[in-house]
Every structure is written in structure tokens, then in C-alpha cells.
TORMIVEX-532708 format. One line per field, with one value per residue (C-alpha): residue number from 1; residue in three letters; x, y, z. Coordinates in steps of 0.001 Angstrom, whole numbers. Each point is the difference from the previous one (the first is absolute). Last residue first. Example, Ala and Ser with C-alpha at 12.3 -4.5 7.8 and 13.67 -1.06 7.14 Angstrom:
pos <- c(2/1);
code <- c(SER/ALA);
xx <- c(13670/-1370);
yy <- c(-1060/-3440);
zz <- c(7140/660);
This chain:
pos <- c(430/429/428/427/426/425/424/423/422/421/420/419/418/417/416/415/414/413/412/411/410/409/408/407/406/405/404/403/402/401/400/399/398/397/396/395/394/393/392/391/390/389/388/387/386/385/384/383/382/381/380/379/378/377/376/375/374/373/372/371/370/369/368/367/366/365/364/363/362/361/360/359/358/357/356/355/354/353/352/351/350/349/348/347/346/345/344/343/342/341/340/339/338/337/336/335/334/333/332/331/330/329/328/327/326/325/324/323/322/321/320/319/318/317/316/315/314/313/312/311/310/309/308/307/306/305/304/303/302/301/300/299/298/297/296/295/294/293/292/291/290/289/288/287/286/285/284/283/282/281/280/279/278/277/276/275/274/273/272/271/270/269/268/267/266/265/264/263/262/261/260/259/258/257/256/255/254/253/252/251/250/249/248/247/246/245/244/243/242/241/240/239/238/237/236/235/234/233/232/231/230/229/228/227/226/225/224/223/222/221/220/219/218/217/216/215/214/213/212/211/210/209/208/207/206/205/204/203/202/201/200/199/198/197/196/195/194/193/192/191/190/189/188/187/186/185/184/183/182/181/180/179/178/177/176/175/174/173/172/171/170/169/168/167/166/165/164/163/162/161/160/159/158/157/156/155/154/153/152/151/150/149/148/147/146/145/144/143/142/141/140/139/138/137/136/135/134/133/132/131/130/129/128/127/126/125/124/123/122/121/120/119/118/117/116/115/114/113/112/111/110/109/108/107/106/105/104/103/102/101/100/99/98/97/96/95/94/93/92/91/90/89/88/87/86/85/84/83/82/81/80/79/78/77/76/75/74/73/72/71/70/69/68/67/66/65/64/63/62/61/60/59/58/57/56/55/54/53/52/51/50/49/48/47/46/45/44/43/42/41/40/39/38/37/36/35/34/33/32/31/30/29/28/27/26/25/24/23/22/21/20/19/18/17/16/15/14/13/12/11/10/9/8/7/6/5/4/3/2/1);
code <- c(UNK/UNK/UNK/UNK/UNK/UNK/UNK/UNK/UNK/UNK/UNK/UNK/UNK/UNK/UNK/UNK/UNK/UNK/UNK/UNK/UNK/UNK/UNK/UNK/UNK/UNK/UNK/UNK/UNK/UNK/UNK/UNK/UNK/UNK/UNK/UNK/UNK/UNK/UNK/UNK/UNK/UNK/UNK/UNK/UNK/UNK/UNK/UNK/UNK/UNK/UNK/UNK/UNK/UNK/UNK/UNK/UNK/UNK/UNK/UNK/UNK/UNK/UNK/UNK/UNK/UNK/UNK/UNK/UNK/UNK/UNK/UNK/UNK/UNK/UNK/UNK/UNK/UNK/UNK/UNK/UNK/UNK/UNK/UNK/UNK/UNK/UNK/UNK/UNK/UNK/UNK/UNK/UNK/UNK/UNK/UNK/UNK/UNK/UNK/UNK/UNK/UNK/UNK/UNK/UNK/UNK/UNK/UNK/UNK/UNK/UNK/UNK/UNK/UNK/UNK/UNK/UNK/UNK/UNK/UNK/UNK/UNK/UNK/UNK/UNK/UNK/UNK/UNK/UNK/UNK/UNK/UNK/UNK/UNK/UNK/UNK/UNK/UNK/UNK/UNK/UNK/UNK/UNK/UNK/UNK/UNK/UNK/UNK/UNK/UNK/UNK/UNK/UNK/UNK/UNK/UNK/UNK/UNK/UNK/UNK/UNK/UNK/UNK/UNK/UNK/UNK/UNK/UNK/UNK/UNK/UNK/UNK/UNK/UNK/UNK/UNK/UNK/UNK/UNK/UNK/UNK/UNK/UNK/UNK/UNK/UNK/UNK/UNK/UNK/UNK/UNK/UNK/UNK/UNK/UNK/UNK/UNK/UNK/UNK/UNK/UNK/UNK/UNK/UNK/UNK/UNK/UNK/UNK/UNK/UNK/UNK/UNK/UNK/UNK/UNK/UNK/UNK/UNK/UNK/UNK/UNK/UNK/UNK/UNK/UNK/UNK/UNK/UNK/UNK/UNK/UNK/UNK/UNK/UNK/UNK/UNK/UNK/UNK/UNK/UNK/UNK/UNK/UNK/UNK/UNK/UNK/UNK/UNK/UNK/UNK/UNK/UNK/UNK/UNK/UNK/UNK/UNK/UNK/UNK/UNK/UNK/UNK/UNK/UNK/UNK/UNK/UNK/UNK/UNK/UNK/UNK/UNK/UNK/UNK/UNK/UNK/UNK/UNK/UNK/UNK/UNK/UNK/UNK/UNK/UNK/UNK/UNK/UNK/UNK/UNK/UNK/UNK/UNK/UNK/UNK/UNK/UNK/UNK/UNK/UNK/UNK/UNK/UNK/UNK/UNK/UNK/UNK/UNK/UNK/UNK/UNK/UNK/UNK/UNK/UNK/UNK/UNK/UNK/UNK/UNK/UNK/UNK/UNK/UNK/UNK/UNK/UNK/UNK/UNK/UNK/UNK/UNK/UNK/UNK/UNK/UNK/UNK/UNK/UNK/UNK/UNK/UNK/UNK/UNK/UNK/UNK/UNK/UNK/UNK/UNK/UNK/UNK/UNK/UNK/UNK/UNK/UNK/UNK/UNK/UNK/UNK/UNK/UNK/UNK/UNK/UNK/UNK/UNK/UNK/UNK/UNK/UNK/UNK/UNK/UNK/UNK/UNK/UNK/UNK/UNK/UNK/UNK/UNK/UNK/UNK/UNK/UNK/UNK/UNK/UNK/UNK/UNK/UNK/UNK/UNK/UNK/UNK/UNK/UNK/UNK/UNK/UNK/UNK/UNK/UNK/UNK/UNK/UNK/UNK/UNK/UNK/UNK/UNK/UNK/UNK/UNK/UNK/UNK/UNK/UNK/UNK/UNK/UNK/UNK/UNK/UNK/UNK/UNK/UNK/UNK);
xx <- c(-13314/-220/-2530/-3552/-1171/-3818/-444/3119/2962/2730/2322/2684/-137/-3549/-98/3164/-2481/-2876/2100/1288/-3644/897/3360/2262/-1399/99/391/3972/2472/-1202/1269/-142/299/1519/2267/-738/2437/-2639/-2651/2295/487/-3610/-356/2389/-2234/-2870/1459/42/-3718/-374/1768/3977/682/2538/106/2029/897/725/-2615/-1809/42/-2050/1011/-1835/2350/1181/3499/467/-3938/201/-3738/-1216/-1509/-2349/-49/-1415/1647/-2191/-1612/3057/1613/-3143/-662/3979/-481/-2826/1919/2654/2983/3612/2313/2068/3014/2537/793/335/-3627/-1498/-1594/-2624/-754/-2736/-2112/-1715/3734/738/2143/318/-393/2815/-853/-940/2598/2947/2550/3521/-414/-3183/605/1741/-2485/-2831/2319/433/-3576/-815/2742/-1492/-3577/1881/-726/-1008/1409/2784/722/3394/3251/1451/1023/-3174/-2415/-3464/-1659/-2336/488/41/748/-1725/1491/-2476/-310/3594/1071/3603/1863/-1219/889/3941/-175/-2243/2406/-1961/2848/1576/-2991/264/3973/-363/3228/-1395/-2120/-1838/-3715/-1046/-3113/90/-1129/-3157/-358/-3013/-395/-2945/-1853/-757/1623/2865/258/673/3071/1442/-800/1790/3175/131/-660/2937/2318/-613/741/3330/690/-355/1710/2885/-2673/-1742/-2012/-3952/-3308/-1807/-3001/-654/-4088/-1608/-2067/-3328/-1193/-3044/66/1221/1757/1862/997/1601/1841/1544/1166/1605/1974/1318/1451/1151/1566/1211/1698/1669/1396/2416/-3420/-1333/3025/229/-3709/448/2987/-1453/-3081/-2347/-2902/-3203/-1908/-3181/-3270/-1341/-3535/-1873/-2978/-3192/-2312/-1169/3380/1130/-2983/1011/3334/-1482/-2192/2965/1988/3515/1593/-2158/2483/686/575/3287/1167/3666/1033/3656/3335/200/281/-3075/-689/-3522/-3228/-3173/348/-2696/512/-3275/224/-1970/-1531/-2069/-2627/-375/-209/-2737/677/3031/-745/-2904/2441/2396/-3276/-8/3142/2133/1928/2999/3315/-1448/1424/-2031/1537/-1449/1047/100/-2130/-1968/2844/2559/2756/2535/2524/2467/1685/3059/1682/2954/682/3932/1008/1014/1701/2968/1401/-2398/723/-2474/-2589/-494/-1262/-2095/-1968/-908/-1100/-2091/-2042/-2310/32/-164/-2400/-2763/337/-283/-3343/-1015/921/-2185/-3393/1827/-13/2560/2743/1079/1885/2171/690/2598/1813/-256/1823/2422/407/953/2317/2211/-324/1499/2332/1037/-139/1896/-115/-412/-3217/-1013/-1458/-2871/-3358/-1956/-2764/-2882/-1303/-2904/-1661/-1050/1032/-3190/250/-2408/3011/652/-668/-430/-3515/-385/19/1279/385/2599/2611/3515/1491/1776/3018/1213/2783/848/3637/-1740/1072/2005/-1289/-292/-2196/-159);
yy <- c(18399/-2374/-2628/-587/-3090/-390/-1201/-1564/1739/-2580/2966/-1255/2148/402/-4006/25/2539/-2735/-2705/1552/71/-3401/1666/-3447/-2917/-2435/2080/-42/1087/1867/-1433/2805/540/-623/3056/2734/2913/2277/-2615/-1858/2762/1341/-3466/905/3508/-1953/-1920/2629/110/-3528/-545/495/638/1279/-341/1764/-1225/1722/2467/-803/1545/-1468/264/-562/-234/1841/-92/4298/356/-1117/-417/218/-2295/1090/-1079/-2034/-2249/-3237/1495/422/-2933/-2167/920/-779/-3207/-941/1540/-2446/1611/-1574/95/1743/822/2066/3322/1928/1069/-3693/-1105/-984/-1318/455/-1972/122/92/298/-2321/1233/-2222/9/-2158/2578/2656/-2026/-1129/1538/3937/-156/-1882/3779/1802/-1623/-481/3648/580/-2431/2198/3335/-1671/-687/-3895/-969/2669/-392/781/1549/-1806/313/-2311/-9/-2299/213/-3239/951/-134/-3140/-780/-2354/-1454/-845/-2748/-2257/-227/1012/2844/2363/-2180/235/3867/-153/-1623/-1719/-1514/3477/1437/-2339/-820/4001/2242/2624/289/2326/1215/-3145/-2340/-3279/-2441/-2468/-1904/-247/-3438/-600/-3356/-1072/-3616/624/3085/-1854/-1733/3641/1574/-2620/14/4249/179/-2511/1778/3129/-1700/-1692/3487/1486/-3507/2414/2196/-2823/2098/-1359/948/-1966/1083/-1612/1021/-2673/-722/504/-2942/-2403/-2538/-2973/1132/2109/-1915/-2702/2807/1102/-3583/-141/3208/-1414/-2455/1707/2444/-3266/-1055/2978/395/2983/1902/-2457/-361/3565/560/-3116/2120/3564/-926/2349/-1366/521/-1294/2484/-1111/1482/-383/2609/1972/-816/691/-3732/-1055/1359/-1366/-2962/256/650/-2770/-2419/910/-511/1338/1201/1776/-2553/-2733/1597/-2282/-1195/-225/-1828/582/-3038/3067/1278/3268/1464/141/2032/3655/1198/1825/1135/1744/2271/2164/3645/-1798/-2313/2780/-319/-4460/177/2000/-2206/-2939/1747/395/-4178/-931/-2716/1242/1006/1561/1825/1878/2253/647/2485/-361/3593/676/3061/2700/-1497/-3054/1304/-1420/2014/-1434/2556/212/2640/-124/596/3025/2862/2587/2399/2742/688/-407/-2126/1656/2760/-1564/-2429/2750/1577/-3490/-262/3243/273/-3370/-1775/1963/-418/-4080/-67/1866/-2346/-2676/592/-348/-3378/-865/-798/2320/2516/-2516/-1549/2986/772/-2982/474/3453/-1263/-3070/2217/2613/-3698/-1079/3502/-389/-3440/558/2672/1140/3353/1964/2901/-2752/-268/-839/-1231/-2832/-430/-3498/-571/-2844/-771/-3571/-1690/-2169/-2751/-2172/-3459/-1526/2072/1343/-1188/2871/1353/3079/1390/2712/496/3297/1314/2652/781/1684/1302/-64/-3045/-3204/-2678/-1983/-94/-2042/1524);
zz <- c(4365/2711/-238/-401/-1913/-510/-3514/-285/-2523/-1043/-1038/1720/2776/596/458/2132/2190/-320/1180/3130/1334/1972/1580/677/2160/-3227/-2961/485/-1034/-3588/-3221/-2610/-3995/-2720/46/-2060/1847/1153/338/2648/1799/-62/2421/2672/-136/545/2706/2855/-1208/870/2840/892/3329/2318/4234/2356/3304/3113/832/-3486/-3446/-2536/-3396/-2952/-3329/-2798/151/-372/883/3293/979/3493/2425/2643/3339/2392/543/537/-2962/-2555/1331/-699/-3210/-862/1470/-2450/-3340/1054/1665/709/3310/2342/-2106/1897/-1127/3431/-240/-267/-3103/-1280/-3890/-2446/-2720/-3228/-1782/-3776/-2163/-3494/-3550/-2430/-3458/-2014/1438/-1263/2617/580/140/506/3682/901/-701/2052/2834/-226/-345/3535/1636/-1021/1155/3714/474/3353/1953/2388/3336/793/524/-3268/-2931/-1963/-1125/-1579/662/-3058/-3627/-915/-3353/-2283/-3124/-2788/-2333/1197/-3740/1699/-1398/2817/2492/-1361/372/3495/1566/3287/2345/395/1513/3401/-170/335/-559/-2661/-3066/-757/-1/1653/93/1154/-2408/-545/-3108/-2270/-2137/-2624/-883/-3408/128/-1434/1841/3219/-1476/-1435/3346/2250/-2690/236/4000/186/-2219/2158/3393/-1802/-357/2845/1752/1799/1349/1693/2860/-646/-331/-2601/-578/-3344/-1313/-1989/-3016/-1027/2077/-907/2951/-1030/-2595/1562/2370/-2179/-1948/3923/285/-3199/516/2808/-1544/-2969/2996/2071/-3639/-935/3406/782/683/2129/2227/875/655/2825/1395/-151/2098/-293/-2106/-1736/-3180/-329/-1799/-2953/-188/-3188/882/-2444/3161/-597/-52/3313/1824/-1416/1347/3300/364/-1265/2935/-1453/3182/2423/2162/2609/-3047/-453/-2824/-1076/-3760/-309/502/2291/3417/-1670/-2030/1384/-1572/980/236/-1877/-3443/-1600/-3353/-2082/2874/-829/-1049/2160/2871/1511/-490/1842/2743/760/-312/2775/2070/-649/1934/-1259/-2644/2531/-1053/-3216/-2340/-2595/-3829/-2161/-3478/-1703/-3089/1425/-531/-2972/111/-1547/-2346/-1759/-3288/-846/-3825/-987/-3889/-705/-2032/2272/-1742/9/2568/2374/3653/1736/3097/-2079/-2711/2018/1550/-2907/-1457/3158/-166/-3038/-1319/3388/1455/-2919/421/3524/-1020/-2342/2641/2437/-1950/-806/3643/2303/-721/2826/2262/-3665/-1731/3157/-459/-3732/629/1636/-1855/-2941/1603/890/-3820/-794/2357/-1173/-3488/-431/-4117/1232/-852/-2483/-2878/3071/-1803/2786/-1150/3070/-246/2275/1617/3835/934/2219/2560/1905/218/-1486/3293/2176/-937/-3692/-2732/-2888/-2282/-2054/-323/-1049/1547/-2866/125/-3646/-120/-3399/-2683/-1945/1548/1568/2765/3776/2724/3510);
């Protein structure tokens, strides 16, 4: 909020413009309208009144994504909010300060859609790929690890840096940009108290880049150093400030939460000081749903997945927050114990060697197969479609899907439906 002296009005303006890169720079729009509230009948109290404000701009903000949209925001606000507002703030004198609120959304059919991949190296993936080119905007394989020396390792097993396949990216006009993974909290704790392993490092991944024609790159760096959250932070902000010298973008992996609470997991990732960081988007995962029971577990309830979705707003802007949704599934046993994970292939197989039918649990909105002793949940593609509408809903960036590789191949055309990136033949729930 930015405040100055004025006439006795409230002006509430939602600055607008235009622009567009995928990650980078954003595909994003910011929906204009200036809506002038005479209100001599309110109390000078500038922190309720600015509180009433963000309210309702918080609300503005999932309705208003077009400019047909915001003529009627624009009607509702002068005939019901200013009634609202007075009784919400005792009147006694008046309110002279100007009230100013920039919202960025990214609108329906804009979104970056992100697809994971463990393994590059089998070609019915490719065929995947190229249906749905344009549905895809970025490919993000699996192929570089952090090394013992701090430096770029490379999992040759999964095809890394196959130049046949990041042709075959080019010529489809998707964008290659490559995953840097670890788990080790100790080597992750010495590069981020190092300014010169992360310039080094940084170096390395520039030299790669330009090899091979990268976007940018993806940090998965899963790791339990709360007490280095921020040194973490600074380190995502000095890696993307080096690679953007050179024109190349930097998304970050995070857990997802919808509070926080006592995990050296969560607590390493703080969304506040991420959100600061010129890192260009901030992924969150939402899947790996976790709760402190003994019962089988879903893969990522959708209330859950909106909570998450919530509570990341309240810390890092919209336009650079992309969601996290599953292709996959998990087993478990009937006394709560985890038996094992699902690709799309396995979870074929269940449901035949079975048997049975799966149903549809429409309060987490997943497949679930029931079994004598185990029960199974699943997230496909049209358990995903409704993971997607979240991220319309609230004008985030976009998605990154885990994974393309062995995950639901007809997922992409229900994401497709979701975001407003319409294919010819796409079917999907309604």
C-alpha cells in the first residue's frame, strides 16, 4: 500500500498494463479501473480502513481478468461497497489520504505450463510431447544433480543432454529447462553460506546453457536446514541475478503448506524471504499430502492443494507463483502403512489384475480403489483438472505437472480445458 495526502475521496486503482515472456518476465496482465468513493462520512482510521480496502481488492482480484470484467466490478463497487465500508468504520469526520493497490493476474489461457520429466529417453514420451505442443511451454527433465565439489553432476542414465531430444524440443518451439536436484542437507548447507561456490556454480550452469540452448533451470533442492532459511533464500536471489545476466530464468521448488508448524522439512523453504528474491517464479508442490494419523493418505486432497494455494499468496506475488500438481498415485496398506508409489502404468495394472472399479471421492478429488487390504488413490488427468481451475481461480502463473514421463498421457488435454488452452478434441470433466 502506498499513501498520500488528498482531497476528502478514496480512490482504489488497480494499475494495469500488458506484458509478456513465459517465466521470465511473466505472461501477466494488470486489469485497470479507478473507482473514486466519496466518503466525507468516515473516520480518519487509517488502518481499518486500509484493512476494509485489501479486502475488497483481495476479492476484486479472482473476478477481474478481463476488461469486459471489470465494468461490472466497477458497477458493484459503487453501489454496494461504500455502504459496506460505512458501516464497517464509525463515522465521525473524514478520510483524506488516497488508497493505491497494483494487482497482478495472470488471466485464463496465459498460464505457463510446466511438464517434469525423470527420464527423456523414451520416444512414446516424445509422441506425447509433440500432441500436445501446444498445450506445453516448458520441458523440465531431470538431468543435473548437485555434486559432493558443489558442482553440476549428470545422470547420463536418463538421457541427459541428448542433443536429439533438445532439438526435437526446438523444432516444436518448447522451451528446455533442466532440473538441478539434491537431498543432502549438508552439501546444500555449504553452498548457500558460500558466495563463491554459488558464483561458481553459477558459472558452470551459464556454460551449459550455452552449449545447449537452455531457458533456464528448475532448483529442486530438497533439504532439512531450517536454521540456514535464510541463507537458502539469499542464495536462490545471487544464483538468479548471475543467471539473468545472461537471459536465463530461475524457478525454485518448495514444499507446499498452509501453515507453518514443527517441520525442519517446510521450515527450510520461507516463503516471505523467497518471495523477495528475483528467483522468476516459485513453485510449490502440492502433493505428498501429509497428515499426522495412521490412516492412508491421499495424494493431495483439492481443499488441501487451495489452502496451500492461499496461504503462499499471502507471502509471494501471484505472477510469479506456479502450482505443483501430481500425475501419479500412492498404495497403501489398511493399517496406514505406506506400501509404495503409482505410475499411471501400475495403476492400469491394479485396476485389471483387481478387478474392480475405482470410485471418485469428490471431497479430495481423487480415484480411489479399494482393495481387501490396501487401498489405492490417484490423481490422473481429470482428477487434475480441477488442481488446474485452482490456479486460474487465483491467477497464478501457471502449472508444473510431476511428471509427463509414466504419468496419465491424456492429462494434457484436461489441463488444456482448464486453462483455457482449448484443443480440438479435448474432453474432460465439466
Amino acid at each position: 500500500m502506498r499513501y498520500g495526502y488528498a482531497l476528502p475521496l478514496i480512490v482504489l486503482v488497480v494499475v494495469g498494463f500488458v506484458s509478456g515472456y513465459i517465466i521470465g518476465g511473466a505472461s501477466q496482465r494488470v486489469v485497470t479501473t479507478t473507482v473514486t468513493l466519496p466518503v466525507t462520512k468516515l473516520r480518519t482510521v487509517t488502518s481499518v480502513a486500509t484493512y476494509t480496502l485489501r479486502g475488497y481488492v483481495t476479492r476484486i482480484t479472482t473476478l477481474v481478468s478481463t476488461r469486459t470484467l471489470t465494468r461490472t466490478v466497477t458497477a458493484t463497487l459503487i453501489s454496494t461497497s461504500l455502504r459496506t465500508l460505512a458501516k464497517t468504520v464509525t463515522t465521525t469526520a473524514v478520510f483524506t489520504r488516497v488508497t493505491t493497490e497494483r494487482v497482478v493476474v495472470v488471466p485464463r489461457g496465459e498460464q505457463v505450463v510446466i511438464a517434469w520429466m525423470l527420464n527423456t529417453c523414451n520416444r512414446s514420451d516424445w509422441e506425447i510431447i509433440e500432441r500436445y505442443a501446444r498445450v506445453i511451454d516448458v520441458v523440465s527433465p531431470d538431468w543435473y544433480y548437485l555434486t559432493e565439489e558443489l558442482g553440476v553432476g549428470r545422470y547420463d542414465r536418463r538421457c541427459a543432454e541428448d542433443k536429439e531430444f533438445i532439438e526435437f524440443l526446438k523444432g516444436l518451439g518448447i522451451k528446455l529447462m533442466p532440473m538441478l536436484v539434491t537431498a543432502n542437507s549438508e552439501w546444500v548447507r555449504r553452498l548457500v553460506t558460500d558466495p563463491s561456490a554459488i558464483d561458481a556454480l553459477a558459472a558452470e550452469l551459464v556454460t551449459l546453457a550455452k552449449r545447449y540452448g537452455y531457458y533456464g533451470y528448475n532448483i529442486d533442492f530438497e533439504v532439512s536446514i531450517p536454521e540456514n532459511a535464510a541463507d537458502f533464500a539469499s542464495f536462490i536471489d545471487r544464483l538468479a541475478k548471475r543467471l539473468h545476466r545472461y537471459g536465463l530464468v530461475l524457478t525454485v521448488d518448495v514444499p507446499a503448506k498452509r501453515m507453518e508448524w514443527p517441520s525442519r522439512y517446510t521450515a527450510t523453504y520461507d516463503y516471505a524471504l523467497l518471495g523477495k528474491t528475483e528467483a522468476d517464479a516459485i513453485i510449490i508442490m502440492a502433493y505428498d499430502f501429509y497428515e499426522w494419523s495412521g490412516r492412508p493418505k491421499p495424494v493431495a486432497p483439492i481443499w488441501w492443494v487451495e489452502d496451500c494455494v492461499k496461504y503462499a499468496l499471502r507471502y509471494i506475488p501471484r505472477e510469479k507463483l506456479i502450482l505443483g500438481i501430481p500425475n501419479y498415485g500412492k498404495v497403501w496398506f489398511s493399517d496406514g502403512s505406506f506400501k509404495g508409489w503409482l505410475l499411471y502404468p501400475d495403476w492400469l495394472d491394479l485396476l485389471r489384475s483387481s478387478g474392480r472399479n475405482y470410485s471418485v471421492d469428490r471431497e479430495i478429488m481423487e480415484k480411489v480403489l479399494e482393495l481387501d487390504n490396501e487401498v489405492a488413490y490417484f490423481v490422473d488427468g481429470e482428477m487434475g483438472y480441477y488442481r488446474a481451475l485452482i490456479a486460474v481461480k487465483y491467477g497464478l502463473k501457471g502449472i508444473a505437472v510431476w511428471r509427463l514421463d509414466k504419468g496419465d498421457p491424456e492429462a494434457w488435454g484436461h489441463y488444456a480445458r482448464a486453462l483455457g488452452k482449448q484443443l480440438p478434441c479435448v474432453t474432460g470433466p465439466g
